[in-house]
N, C-alpha and C positions, 0 to 999 in steps of 0.2 A: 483488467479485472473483470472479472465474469461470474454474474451472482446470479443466482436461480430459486426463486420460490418455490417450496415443495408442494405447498395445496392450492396456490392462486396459475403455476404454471405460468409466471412471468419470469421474463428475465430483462437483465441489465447488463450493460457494457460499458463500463468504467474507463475512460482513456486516462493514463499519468503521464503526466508531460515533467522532464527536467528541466532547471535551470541554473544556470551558472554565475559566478563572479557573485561579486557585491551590487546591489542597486536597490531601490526603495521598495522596500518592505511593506505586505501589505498590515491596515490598522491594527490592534488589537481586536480579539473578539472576546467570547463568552466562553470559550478552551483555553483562551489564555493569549499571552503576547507573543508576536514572532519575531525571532531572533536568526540571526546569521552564526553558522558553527563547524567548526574542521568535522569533517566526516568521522574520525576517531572520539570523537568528544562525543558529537549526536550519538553513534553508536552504542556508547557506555553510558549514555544519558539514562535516567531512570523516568518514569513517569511520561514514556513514550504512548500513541494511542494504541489501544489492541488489535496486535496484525499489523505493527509499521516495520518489524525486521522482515514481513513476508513482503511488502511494500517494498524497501528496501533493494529487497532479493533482486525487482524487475530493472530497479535505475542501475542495479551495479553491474547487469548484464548478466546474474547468475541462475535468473528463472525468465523466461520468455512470458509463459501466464500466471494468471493465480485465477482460481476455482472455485467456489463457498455454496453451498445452497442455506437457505435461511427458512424461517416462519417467525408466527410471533413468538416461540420458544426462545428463539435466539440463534445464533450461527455457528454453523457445522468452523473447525477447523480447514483454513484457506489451505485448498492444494497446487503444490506448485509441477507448473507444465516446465519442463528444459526448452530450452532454445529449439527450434526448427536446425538439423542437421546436425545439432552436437551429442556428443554421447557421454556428456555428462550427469 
């Protein structure tokens, strides 16, 4: 994830890491509780956070990056990079 301020002229580099199986979950927080879920289910979940299908995109291996520039207005729609070498 690769985010770029348009008047400050900074940027950010987001790493997402997957993970797999079941194992201890981390606490609740102030978004709410975290739960374990079949990928069809999260998928169709409502009240996901904005920009977690473009999120998504990179674990399933169907976007290599994602793009945004931002200010205090708010955030441009994330663009997604393909994979290096695929012509999808």
């Amino acid at each position: 994830m690769h985010w770029a301020h348009r008047e400050r002229k900074e940027r950010y580099l987001v790493m997402l890491y997957r993970a797999e199986g079941e194992g201890e979950l981390l606490p609740a927080t102030a978004e709410g509780e975290n739960v374990w879920m079949p990928l069809a289910e999260f998928c169709a979940a409502e009240g996901k956070s904005p920009a977690m299908d473009e999120y998504l995109s990179c674990f399933l291996g169907d976007t290599g990056e994602l793009f945004a520039e931002y200010d205090d207005g708010g955030t441009d729609t994330l663009v997604r990079q393909q994979l290096f070498g695929t012509n999808s």
